[in-house]
N, C-alpha and C positions, 0 to 999 in steps of 0.2 A: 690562671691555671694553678693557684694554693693544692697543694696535695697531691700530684698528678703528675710527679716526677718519675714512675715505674712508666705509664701508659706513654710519657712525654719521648724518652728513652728509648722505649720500644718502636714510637712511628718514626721517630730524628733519624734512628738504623735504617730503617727501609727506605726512606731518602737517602741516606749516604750509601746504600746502595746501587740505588736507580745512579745515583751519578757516575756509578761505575759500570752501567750498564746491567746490571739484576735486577733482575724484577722481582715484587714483593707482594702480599695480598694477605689483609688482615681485616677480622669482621669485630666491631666493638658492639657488647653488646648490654644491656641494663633497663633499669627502671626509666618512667618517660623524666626528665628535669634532671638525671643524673650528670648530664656531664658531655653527651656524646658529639654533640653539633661543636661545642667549645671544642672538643678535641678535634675533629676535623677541621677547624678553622683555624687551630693552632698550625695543622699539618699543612694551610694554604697559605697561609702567611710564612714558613720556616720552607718553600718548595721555592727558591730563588733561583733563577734563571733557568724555570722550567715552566711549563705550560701547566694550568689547572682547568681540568673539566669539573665541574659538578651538578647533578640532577636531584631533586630532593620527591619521594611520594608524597604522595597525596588522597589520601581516604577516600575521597567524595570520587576520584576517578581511576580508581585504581582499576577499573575492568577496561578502560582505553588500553587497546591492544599497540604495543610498542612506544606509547609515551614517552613511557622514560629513556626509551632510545634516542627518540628525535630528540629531547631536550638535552640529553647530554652532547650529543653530536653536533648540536646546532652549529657550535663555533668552525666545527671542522667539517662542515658537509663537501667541503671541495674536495676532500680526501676519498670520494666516492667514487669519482672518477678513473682515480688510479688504481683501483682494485682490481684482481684479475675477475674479468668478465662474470664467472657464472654469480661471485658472490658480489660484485656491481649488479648486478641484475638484480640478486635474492636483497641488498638494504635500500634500493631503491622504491623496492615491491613494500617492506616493511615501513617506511619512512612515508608512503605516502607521495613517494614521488614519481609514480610510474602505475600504470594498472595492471602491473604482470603478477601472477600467483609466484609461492613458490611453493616446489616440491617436496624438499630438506629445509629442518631447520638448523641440522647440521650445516648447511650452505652459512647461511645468519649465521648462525654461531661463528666459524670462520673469519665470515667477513668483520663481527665484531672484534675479533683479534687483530689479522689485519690492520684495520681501522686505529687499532689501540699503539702498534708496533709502527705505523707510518706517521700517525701525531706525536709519536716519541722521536722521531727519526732527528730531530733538530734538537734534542736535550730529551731529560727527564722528565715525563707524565707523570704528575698529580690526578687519579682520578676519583671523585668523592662525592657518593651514593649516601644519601642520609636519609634516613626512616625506608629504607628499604622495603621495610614488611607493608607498607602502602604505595608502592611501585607494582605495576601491571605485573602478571606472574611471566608472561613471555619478555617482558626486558629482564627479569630477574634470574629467569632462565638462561640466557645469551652472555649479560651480565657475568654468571657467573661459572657458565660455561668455560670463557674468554680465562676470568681469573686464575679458572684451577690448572690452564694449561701455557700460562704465563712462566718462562721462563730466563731469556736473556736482553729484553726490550729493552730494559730501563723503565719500565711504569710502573707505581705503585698506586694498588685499589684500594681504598679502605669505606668499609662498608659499616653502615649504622644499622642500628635494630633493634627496635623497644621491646625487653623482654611483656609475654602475657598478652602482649597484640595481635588481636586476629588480621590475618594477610598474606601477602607472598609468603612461602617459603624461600629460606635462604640458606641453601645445604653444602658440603662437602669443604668451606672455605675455615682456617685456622683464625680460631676464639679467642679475643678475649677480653675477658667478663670485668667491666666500670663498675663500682661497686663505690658507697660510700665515702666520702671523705672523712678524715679520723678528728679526732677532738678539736686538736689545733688548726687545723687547715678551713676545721668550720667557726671559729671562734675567730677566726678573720674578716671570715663574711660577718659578721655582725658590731660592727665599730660600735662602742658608745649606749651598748646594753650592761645593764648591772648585771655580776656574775651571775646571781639568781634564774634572772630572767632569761639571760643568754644560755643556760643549760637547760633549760624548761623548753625553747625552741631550737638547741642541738637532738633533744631526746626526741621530740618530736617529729623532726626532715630526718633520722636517723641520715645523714649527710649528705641526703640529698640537697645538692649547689640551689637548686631552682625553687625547692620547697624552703629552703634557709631564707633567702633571699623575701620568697613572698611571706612566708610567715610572720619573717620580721618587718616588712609593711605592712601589715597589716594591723600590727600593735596601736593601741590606742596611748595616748601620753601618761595616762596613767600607766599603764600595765609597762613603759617604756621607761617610768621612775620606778620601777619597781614591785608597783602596787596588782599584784597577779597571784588569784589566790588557789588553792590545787587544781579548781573545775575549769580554769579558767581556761583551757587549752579540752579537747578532747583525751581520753582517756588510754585509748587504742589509737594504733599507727597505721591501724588499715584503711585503705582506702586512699592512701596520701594523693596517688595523682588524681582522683576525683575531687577531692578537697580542694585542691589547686585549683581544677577547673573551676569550680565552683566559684572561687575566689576570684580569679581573672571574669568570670561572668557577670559577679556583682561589682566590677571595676568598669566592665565597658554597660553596663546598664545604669551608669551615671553620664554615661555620654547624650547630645543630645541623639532626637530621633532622628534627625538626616545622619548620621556619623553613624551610626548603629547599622540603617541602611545600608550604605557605601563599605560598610564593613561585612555584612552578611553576602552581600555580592560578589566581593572580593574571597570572601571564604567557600561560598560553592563555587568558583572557578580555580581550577586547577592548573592553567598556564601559567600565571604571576604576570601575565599579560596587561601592564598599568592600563592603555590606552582602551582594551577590552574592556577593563572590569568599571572603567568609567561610561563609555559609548551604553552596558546594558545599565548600567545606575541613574543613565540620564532618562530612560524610559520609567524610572519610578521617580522621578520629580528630584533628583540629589546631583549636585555637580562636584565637581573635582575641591573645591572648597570645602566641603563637607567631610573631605577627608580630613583634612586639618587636626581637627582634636583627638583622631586616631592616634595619626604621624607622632602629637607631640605628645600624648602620653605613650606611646610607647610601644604600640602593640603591633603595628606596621614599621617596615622599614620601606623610605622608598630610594631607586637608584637609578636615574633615568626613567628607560621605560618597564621597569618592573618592581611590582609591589609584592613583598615577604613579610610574613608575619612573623615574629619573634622566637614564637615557639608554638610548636603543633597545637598544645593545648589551649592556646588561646585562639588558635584557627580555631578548634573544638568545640571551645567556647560558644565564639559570636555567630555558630553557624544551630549547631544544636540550641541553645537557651535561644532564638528566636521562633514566634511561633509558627505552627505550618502554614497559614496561608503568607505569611511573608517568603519563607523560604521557597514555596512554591511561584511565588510573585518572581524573585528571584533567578530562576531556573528557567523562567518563562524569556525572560527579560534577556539570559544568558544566551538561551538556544534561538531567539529571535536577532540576537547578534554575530553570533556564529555560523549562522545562515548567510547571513548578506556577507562573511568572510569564505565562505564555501568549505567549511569545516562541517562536513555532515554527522562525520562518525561524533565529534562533540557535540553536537546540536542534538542527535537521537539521543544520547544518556541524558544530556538537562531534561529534553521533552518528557521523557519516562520516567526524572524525577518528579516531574509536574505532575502527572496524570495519577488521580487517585482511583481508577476504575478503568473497564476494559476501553481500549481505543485502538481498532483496527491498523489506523493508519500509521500512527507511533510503533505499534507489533512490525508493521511491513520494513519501517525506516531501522528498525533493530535487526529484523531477520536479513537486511542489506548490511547490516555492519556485523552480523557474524558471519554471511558468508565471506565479508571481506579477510577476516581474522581468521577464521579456518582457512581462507586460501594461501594464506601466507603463515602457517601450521601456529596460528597464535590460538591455543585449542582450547589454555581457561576463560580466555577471552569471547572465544567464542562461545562456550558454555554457558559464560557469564549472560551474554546478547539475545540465546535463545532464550533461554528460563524468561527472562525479566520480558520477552515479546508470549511467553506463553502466557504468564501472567497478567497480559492485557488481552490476552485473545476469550472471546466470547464464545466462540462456536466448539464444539467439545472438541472433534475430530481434528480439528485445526492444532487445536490447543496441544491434544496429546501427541501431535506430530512433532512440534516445537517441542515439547518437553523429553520425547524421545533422540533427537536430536542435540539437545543440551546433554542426555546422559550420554551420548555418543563419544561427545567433544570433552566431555570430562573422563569419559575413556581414556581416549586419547591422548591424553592429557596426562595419566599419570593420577588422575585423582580419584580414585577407585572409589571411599566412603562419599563422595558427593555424588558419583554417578549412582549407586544403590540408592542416593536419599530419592534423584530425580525418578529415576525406573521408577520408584514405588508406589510416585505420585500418576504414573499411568493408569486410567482402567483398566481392568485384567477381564474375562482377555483382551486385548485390543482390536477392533472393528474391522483394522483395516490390515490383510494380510504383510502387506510391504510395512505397514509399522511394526509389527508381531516381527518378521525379522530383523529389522533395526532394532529395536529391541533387544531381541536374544543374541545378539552380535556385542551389543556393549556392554551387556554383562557378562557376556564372554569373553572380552579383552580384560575385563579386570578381573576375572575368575582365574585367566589361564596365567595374566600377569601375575598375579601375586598371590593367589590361593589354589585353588583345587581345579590340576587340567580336565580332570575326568568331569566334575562339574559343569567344566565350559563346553567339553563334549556335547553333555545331556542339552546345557541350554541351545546351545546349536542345532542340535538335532529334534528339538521341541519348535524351534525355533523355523525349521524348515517344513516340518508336520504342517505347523501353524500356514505359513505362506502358499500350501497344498501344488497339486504338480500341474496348474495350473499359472504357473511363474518360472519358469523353469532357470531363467537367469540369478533370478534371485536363488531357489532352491541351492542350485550348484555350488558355487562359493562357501553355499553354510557347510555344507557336505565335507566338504575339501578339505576346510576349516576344522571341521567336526574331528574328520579323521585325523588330521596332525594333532589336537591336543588328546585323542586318546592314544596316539603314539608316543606321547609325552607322559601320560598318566602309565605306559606300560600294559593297558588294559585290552587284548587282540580279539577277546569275544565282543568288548565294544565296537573295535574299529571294524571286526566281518559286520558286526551288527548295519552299521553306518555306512559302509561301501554298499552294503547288497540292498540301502533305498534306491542307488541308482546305478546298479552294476554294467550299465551299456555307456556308462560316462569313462570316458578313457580312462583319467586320473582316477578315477574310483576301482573302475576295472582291474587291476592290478592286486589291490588289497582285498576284494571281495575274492577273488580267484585265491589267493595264496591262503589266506587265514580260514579258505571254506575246505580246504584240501587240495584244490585242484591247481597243483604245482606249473605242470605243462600250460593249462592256461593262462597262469597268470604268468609266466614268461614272454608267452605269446601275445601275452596284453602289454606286457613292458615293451617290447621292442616294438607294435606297433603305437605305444606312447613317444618313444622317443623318436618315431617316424614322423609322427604328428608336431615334436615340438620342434625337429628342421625345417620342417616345411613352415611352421607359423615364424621362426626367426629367420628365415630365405625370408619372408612375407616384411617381418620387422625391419631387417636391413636396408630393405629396397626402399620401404616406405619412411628411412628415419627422417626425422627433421620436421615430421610434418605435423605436429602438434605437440603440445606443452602438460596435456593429463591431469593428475590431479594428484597431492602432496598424499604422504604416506602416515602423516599423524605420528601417533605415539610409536609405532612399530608393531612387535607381534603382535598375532591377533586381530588385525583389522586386512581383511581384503574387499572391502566393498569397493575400489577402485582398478581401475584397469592395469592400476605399477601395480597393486599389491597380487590383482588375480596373476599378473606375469610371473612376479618371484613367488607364488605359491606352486606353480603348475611345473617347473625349474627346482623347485626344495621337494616335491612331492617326488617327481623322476629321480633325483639324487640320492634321496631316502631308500625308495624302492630298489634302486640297482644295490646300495648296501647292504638291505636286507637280505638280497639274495647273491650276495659273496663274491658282486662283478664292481672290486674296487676303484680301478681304471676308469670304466664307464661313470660312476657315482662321484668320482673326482671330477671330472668333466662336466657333469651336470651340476656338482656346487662352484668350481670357475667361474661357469654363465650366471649361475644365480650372482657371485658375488659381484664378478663386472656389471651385470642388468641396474643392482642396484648403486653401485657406483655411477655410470653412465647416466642411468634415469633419475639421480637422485634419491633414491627410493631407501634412504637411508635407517631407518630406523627398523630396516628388515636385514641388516647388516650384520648383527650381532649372532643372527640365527643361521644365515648363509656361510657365516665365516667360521660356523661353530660344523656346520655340516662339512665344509674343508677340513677345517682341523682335524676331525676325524677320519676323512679319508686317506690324511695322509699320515695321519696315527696308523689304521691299518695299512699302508703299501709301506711302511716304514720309513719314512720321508719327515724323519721327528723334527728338525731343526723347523722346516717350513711348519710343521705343523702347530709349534710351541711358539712360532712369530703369529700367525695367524688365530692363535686361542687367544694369543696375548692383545693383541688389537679388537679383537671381539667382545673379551671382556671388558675393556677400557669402556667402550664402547657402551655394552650394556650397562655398565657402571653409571655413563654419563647419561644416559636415556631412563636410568632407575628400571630396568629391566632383569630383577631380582630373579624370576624365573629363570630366566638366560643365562644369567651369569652364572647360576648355581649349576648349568649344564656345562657350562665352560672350565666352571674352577675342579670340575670332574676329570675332564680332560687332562689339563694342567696336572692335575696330581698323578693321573699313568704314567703321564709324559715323566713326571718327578720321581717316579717308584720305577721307572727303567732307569732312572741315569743316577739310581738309589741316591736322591737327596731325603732323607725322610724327613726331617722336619718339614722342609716343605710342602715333601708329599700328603703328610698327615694334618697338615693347617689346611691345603687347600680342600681335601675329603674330608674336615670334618665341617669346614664353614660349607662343603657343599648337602652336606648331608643332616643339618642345622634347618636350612631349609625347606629340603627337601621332604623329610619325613613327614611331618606334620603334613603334610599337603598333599601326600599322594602320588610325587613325583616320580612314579616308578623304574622310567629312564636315567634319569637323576642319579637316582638313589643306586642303582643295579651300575651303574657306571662309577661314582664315587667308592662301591664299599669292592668293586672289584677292584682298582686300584692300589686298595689299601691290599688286597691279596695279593696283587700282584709285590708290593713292596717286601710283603712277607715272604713270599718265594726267592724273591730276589736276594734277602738277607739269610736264606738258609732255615729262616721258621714255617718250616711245612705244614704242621698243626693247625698255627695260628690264620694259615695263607687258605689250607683247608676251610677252615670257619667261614673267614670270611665269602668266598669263593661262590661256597653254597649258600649261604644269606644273599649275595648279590643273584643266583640264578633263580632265587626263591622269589625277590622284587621284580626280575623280569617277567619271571611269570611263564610264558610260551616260550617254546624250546626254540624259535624263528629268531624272538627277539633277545638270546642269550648265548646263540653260537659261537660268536667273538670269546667268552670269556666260557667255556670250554675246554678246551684245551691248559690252559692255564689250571682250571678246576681239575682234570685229570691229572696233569702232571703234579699237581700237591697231594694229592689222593695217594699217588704211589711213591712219592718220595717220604709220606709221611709214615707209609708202612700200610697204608689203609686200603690197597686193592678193590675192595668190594663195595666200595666209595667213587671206585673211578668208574665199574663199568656201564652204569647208566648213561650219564654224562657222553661218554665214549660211545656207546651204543646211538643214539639221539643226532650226534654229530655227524655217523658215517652214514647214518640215515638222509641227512638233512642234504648232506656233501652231492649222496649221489641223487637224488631227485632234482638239484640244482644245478648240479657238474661244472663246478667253479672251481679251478684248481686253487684260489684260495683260501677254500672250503677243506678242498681232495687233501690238501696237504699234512694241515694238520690231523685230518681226519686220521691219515694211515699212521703220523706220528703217534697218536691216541691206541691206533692197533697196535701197536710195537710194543706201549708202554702195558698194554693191560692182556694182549695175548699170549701165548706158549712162545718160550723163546725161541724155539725152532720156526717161529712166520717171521722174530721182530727184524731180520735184518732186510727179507725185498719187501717192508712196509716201510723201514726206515729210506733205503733207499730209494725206494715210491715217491716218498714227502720229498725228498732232495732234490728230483728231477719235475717233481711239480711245483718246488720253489722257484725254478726259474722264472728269471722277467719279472720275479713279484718281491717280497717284501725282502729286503737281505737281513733284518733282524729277524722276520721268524726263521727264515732258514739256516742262520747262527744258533736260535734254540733247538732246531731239529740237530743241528751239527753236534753240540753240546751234547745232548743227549746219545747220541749214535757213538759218538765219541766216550762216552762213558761206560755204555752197554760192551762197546769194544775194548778197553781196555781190563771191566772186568774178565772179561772171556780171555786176558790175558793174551789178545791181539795184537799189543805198544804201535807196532809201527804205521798198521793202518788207523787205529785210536791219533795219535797223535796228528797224524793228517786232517782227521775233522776238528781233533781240539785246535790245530794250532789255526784252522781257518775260521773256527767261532771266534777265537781271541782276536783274531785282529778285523772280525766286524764289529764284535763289541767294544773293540776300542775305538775305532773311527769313529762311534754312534757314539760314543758315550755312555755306552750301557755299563758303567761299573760295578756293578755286582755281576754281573752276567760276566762279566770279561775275567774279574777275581774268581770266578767258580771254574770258568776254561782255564786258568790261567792256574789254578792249584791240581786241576785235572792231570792236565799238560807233563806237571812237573814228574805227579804223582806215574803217568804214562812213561818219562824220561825224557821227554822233551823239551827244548831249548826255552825257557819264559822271561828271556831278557828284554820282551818286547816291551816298547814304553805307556805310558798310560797316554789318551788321546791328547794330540796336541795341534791347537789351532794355530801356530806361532801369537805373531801378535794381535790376532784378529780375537783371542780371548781375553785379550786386558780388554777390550770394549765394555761399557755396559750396555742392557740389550737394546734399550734404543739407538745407542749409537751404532748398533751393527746392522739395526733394522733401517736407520736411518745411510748408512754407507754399501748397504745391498744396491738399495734403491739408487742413489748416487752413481754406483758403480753402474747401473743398470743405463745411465742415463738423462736420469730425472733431473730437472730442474728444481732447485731450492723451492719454489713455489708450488709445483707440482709435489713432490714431497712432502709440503707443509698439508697441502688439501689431501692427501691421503692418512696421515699419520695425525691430522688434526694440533697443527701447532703451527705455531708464528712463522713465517721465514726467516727471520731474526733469529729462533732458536734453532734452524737448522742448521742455517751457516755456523751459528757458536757451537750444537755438535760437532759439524764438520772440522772447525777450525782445531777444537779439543783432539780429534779422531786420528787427523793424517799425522801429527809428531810420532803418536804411539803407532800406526800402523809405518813409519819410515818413507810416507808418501808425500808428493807434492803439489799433484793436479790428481783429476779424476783418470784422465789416464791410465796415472801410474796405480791409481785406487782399481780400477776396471782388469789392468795386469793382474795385480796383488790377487784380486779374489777369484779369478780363471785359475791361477795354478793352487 
């Protein structure tokens, strides 16, 4: 380990950590021969009186869906047992050891933490992923799921990863970058070269250990006295690790021809399975003897019953430099050995390597191993299984089913530029109605994920044309579908467009009626929607338990299954009652969404149900709950890569931050939402991030600037339906900035909206709007209107009507009734944490002559918390078990107890008890 005292340093910490119980997680990353396997193996060697996992990828099988989970797990599979239930279920289903699907892979994720925090339970976890970027993408997902949400176990991960290699990605985990070894450290590796010589192959491995090493065996005795004249080396350094190969290729093509064999065998398997990779080597004429001249030069290690190659590139090597029919001889030989072991899923990828041309039968044994990995949401995996069974299918219609189906899964998946490449490879149009909507489904998940909602609209809706009403099960879903991403794109002539293909469909009913005019009807469609979804959830309850459905994939954007049609037709109802200003009711229907998908697993719709909460309880002014629930939503969408999502959540997040005037926060989180958003069309997005930012302006006193924005956000909404919320806010800047004839559209629009809806959370503001922009002989019974229609509903808007009322009166030179609404604004905005709002009551106040000694909001010590700890001691308080806790909030039970333990000095508590006491009063 010459030169390596920085990297050395850094991993010795995170062991001396873990022994104190922290956990650590560190991704190394470089060139192939730089260094990286040496440092993991330093970190397993210096991990004394702790347990060491390690799994290493493998190119040749990197589409084996969970691989790399079974093999790092192997040693502790007993620890499966002790899991709680659902996620024993979900790594048994993964693992191979059970035939049960699963529905989350949130669940997996889980259990691999779990998993990680119970193998720690007896000392510090060493655990050590090398060449990562050829690890399955779903172990590397779980993998590193687990890591980023590691915090008081005792494990440390340390992850490897050849920069420039195509493979897994390995995202969100902290870098850092192996890089050359310096002059000296590489003039060690070379004992007994003349200075000449020895700098001639320094400059060459630019310090790369591996390239040093073979370089200088490579030298001839001449060139090793000396005698090395400028060409003697290549001229450029490009290329180094090809070179390398190259060299290890023409090292083992001096071996004989049985060794060469024994070795190409050993390189397309991917277990390191010794006894495997000799059973299929005996069917091409080579025994266990034959390995021999491998072992002693060097290029295998063997250890018991398992055989490791040195270094990838010499796998690389002896697998690429043989010719194809050997390699296929090989594969043959593999997947005829792994049969008679009942290893099918490895037996289908060797056969598929073998086959150079269509083969039904190998397609069927594929299309069985990716329904097995989509059922257990292993979805690149599964992508991977379709393509390569389409590419043996002969028959067209077959074919373009399978390759619609791989773009589905790479949907799903998160892999948007693979699933465009597969779509493309479809014939257009497609023959077969049900393929045509498969189709315009998965390029509407990655349309709505990460580019253009309104896009994925059209494809939806092209998408259902195409499937004709002739399908009607199919149709439906697209519809549904359709319409939430043009309520996401902000676009309402779209979404009448798309309701009124099937305006007798309940869920559709609603939007076709409202956005066509006909107010009364689409009311009367709402409430016989939500008549329809008691009676389906009467239906649900009675019936639970009696089937297992089918997983949720990537998340938004996919309802072709019975979880997704449930939390669609649940977010669809919840949407609707908001639109139409019945808060209460729309809170209710995002609750169900959110538990349906808790319950049912239905995880990766989680981000969008909780983001529909969040809001609901943004509007009834329920801010704490609603800034715990944006906050878990976006974690959430963060960990699913659901950039769309999140960009709706960190909108939220920043209201919530321009009420409690934090502005830097407020303005980081609207501008990363509105980063997004723009470019893409996100009209929702957009009209909710830059109203925030107005709101923050209002709240600081810059009316102008709150003006500006206000109306750019009502401009992105678009329809006066989908910008009533931020309304009022837009009038109330109009007239504080002196701009009157600014307000009375807005204001107009709203009282209109109010009463065709007669939602007193609509009325209220409405009349406060009257107050603000008509003769001030009406503004005091509009004022007082709003105040009596604030009851039961939000106590922060009716602190703004107070504020206001209160200002109007004390201009008029009123004090002692003024003071009455100022000093009741004051003390909701102080409870809430509204501090701008509450400093504006609160100079009012003074300015009226009233008492303003009141103090600014104070949680005693439930504000030293940080937010997870207070989310984490709700829940406690509530009841929860540390486990139950961990599977909601997605973290080890290990880290909750070290919350908890962290939590009760500062709150002065000593059981949950007295936690449970604390937060009632």
């Amino acid at each position: 380990m010459r030169g390596r005292n920085a990297e050395r340093d850094r991993i010795e910490q995170l062991l001396a950590d873990a022994r104190q119980g922290v956990s650590g997680v560190l991704l190394l990353h470089g060139e192939a021969g730089i260094g990286k396997t040496a440092l993991l193996d330093h970190a397993a060697g210096r991990a004394e009186g702790g347990r060491v996992l390690r799994v290493e990828g493998i190119e040749s099988e990197m589409e084996l869906a969970f691989g790399g989970l079974h093999q790092l797990f192997l040693p502790v599979l007993d620890l499966v047992d002790g899991l709680p239930e659902p996620q024993a279920v979900a790594m048994r289903a993964v693992l191979g050891l059970s035939g049960d699907g699963v529905r989350d892979r949130f669940t997996v994720g889980l259990a691999v933490l779990t998993m990680l925090s119970e193998a720690a339970a007896g000392g510090p976890l060493l655990c050590l992923v090398d060449d990562a970027q050829w690890l399955d993408q779903p172990s590397v997902d779980m993998l590193t799921f687990a890591a980023r949400r590691l915090r008081a176990e005792g494990v440390v991960m340390l992850f490897a990863v050849r920069d420039g290699a195509p493979g897994a990605a390995v995202k969100g985990l902290p870098r850092l970058l192996v890089e050359g070894l310096d002059r000296a450290a590489a003039a060690d590796l070379l004992p007994g070269l003349p200075p000449y010589v020895a700098d001639r192959v320094i400059e060459e491995a630019r310090g790369n250990p591996l390239a040093l090493i073979e370089l200088s065996a490579a030298l001839t005795p001449a060139q090793r006295a000396g005698r090395m004249g400028p060409l003697a080396l290549p001229e450029t350094a490009a290329g180094l690790p090809s070179r390398m190969q190259d060299g290890f290729l023409e090292q083992i093509r001096r071996l004989p021809e049985a060794a060469q064999a024994v070795l190409l065998v050993a390189a397309a398997d991917d277990t390191g399975d010794l006894a495997l990779v000799l059973w299929a080597a005996e069917s091409l004429g080579v025994t266990v003897e034959d390995l021999e001249p491998a072992e002693r030069s060097g290029f295998v290690l063997l250890s018991g019953a398992v055989v490791r190659f040195r270094h990838p590139l010499v796998r690389y090597a002896a697998y690429q430099g043989a010719p194809l029919a050997r390699r296929i001889a090989a594969h043959r030989a593999l997947a005829q050995a792994l049969g008679a072991t009942g290893q099918v899923h490895r037996r289908a990828w060797h056969l598929a390597a073998a086959s150079t041309g269509p083969d039904e039968s190998v397609a069927e044994e594929l299309e069985r191993v990716a329904e097995w990995a989509g059922s257990r949401q292993a979805m690149a995996s599964a992508s991977a299984a379709y393509e390569r069974a389409a590419q043996l299918t002969a028959d067209p219609l077959l074919r373009a089913r399978r390759l619609v189906r791989a773009a589905q899964r790479a949907a799903d998946g998160g892999q948007d530029e693979r699933c465009a490449a597969l779509a493309d490879q479809v014939p257009q149009p497609p023959a077969d109605p049900e393929v045509a909507a498969s189709l315009a489904r998965a390029r509407a998940v990655v349309e709505l994920g990460y580019r253009s909602p309104e896009t994925a609209a059209r494809l939806l809706l092209a998408g259902a044309d195409l499937a004709g009403a002739g399908s009607p099960d199919t149709v439906a879903p697209l519809l549904v579908d359709a319409v939430h991403a043009a309520y996401s794109a902000g676009n309402a002539t779209l979404i009448e467009e798309i309701a009124s293909r099937a305006p007798d469909l309940p869920v559709l009913a609603v939007p076709a009626r409202l956005f066509g005019g006909d107010v009364p009807g689409a009311l009367d469609a709402l409430d016989a929607l939500g008549g329809l979804r008691a009676r389906v959830e009467r239906v649900e309850r009675e019936g639970k338990g009696g089937g297992e459905g089918k997983g949720e994939g990537k998340g938004e954007g996919k309802g072709d299954d019975g979880s997704a049609t449930g939390v669609m037709d649940r977010l669809m109802t919840g949407i609707y009652h908001q639109l139409t200003g019945d808060h209460a009711a729309a809170r209710e229907a995002a609750v169900e969404a959110v538990a349906y998908c808790r319950d049912q697993g239905v995880g990766g719709w989680l981000p969008t149900t909780l983001h529909l909460l969040a809001r609901t309880e943004l509007a009834l002014g329920r801010h704490d709950e609603a800034s715990a629930h944006a906050d878990e939503g976006l974690r959430l969408a963060e960990s699913y890569d659901l950039d769309h999502r999140a960009a709706h959540l960190r909108a939220v997040l920043a209201t919530l931050a321009a009420v409690r005037g934090q502005e830097e926060q407020g303005r980081a989180l609207a501008g990363e939402a509105l980063e997004y958003t723009r470019p893409r069309g996100v009209g929702r997005a957009t009209a909710d991030a830059q109203w925030a930012l107005g709101l923050l302006e209002l709240g600081l006193g810059r009316a102008e600037a709150a003006l500006e924005l206000l109306e750019s956000a009502r401009r992105a909404a678009a329809h006066p339906l989908l910008c009533l919320p931020l309304l009022p806010d837009l009038v109330e800047a109009a007239a504080r900035a002196g701009r009157p004839e600014r307000a009375v559209e807005p204001a107009r629009l709203l009282g209109e909206w109010a009463a065709a809806l007669g939602q007193p959370a609509l009325s209220a503001p409405a009349h406060r709007c009257r107050a603000l922009t008509g003769p001030d002989s009406a503004a005091e019974e509009h004022f007082v209107a709003a105040l009596a229609l604030h009851e039961g509903g939000s106590d922060y808007d009716r602190a703004r009507t107070a504020l206001l009322y209160g200002e109007w009166l004390r201009r008029l030179r009123r004090l002692i009734d003024a003071r009455d609404h100022l000093r009741a604004a004051l003390e909701t905005f102080e409870r809430l944490g509204a501090g701008p709002w509450a400093g504006r009551a609160r100079a009012e106040l003074g300015a009226a002559g009233g008492e303003t000694g009141l103090t600014v909001r104070h949680d005693g010590p439930i504000s030293l918390l940080s937010p997870q700890e207070r989310e984490i001691v709700r829940l406690a308080a509530s009841g929860a078990s540390n486990r139950e806790i961990a599977t909601q909030l997605f973290l080890s039970p290990r880290t909750v107890g070290h919350h908890l333990y962290r939590a009760f000095p500062k709150l002065g508590v000593s059981s949950r008890t007295e936690l449970a006491t604390l937060l009632a009063s």
